[in-house]
C-alpha positions as CSV (number, residue, x, y, z in Angstrom):
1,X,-67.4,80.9,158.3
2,X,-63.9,82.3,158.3
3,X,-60.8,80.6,157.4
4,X,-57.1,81.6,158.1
5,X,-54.5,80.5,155.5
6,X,-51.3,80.0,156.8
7,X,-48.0,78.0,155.0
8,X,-46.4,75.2,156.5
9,X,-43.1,75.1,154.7
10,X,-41.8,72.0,155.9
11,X,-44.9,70.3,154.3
12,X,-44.9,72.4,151.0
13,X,-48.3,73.7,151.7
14,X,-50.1,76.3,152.4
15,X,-53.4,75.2,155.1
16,X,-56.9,76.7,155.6
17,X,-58.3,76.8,158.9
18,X,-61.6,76.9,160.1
19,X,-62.6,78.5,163.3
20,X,-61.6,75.6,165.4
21,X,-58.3,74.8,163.8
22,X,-59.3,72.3,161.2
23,X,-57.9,72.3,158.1
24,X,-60.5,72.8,155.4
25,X,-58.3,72.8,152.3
26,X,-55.0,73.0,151.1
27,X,-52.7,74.2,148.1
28,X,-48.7,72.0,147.8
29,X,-46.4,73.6,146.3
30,X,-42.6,73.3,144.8
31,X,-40.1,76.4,145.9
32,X,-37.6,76.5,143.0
33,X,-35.3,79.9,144.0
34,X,-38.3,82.6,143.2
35,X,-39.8,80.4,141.5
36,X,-43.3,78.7,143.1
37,X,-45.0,75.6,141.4
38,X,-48.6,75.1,142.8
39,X,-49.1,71.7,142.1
40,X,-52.5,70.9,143.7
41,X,-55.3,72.1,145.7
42,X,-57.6,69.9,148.1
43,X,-60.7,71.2,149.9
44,X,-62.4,68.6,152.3
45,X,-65.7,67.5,151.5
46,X,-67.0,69.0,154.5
47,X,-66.4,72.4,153.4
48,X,-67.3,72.1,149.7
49,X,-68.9,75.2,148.1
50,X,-67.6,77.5,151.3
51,X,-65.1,79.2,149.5
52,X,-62.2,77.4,151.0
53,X,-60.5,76.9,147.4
54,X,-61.1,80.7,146.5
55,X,-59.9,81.9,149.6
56,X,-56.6,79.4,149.5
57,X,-56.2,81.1,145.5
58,X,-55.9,84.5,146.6
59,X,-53.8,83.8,150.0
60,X,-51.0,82.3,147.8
61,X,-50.9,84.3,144.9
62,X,-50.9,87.3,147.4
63,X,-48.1,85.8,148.9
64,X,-46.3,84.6,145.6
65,X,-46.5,88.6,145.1
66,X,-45.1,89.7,148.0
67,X,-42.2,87.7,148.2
68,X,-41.6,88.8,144.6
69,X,-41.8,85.4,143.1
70,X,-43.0,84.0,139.9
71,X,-46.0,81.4,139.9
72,X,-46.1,78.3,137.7
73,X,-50.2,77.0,137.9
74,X,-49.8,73.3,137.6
75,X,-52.7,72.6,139.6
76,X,-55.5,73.0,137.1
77,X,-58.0,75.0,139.7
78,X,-55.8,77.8,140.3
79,X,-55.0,77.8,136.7
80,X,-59.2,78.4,136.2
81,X,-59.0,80.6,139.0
82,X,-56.4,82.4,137.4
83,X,-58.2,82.9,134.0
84,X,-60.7,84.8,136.2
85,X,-58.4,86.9,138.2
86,X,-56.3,89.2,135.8
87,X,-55.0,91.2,138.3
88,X,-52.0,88.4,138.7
89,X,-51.0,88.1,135.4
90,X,-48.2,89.8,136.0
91,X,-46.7,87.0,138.3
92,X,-48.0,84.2,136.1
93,X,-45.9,82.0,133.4
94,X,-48.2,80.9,131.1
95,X,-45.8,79.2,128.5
96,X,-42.8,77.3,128.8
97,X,-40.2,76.2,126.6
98,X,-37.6,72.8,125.7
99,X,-34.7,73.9,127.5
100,X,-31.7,72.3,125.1
């Protein structure tokens, strides 16, 4: 099965389709200037164990990339996911600090 990952901005989330338009799983988000929080992802039951949660990981940080912004991994699958992919460190905050 094939799914198409497409953001829907005025929601703060990106959405992954299934052949017939249903949404299968999706990642929210908060847009802070270039900075993106990804605060949660969501895969329906129905397409457990499909890949819908891989394929939503790399279809934002790709984006994230692109657009040249930084990524904060709230949500604690993509910050697994993350651990596994090393080839987006380089857009990744991985500590933060008190600002005073």
């Amino acid at each position: 099965m094939q799914f198409t990952v497409t953001e829907a901005p005025t929601r703060e989330r990106f959405e992954a389709r299934d052949e017939t338009g249903a949404v299968a799983g999706v990642v929210t988000y908060q847009l802070t200037g270039a900075i993106i929080a990804y605060t949660h992802t969501e895969v329906d039951q129905a397409y457990e164990g499909r890949g819908v949660g891989s394929t939503l990981a790399r279809a934002v940080m790709d984006d994230a990339r692109a657009r040249g912004r930084t990524v904060v991994p709230i949500c604690p699958f993509l910050a697994e996911w993350l651990a596994k992919h090393p080839e987006y460190e380089d857009i990744v905050v991985r500590s933060t600090r008190k600002v005073k």
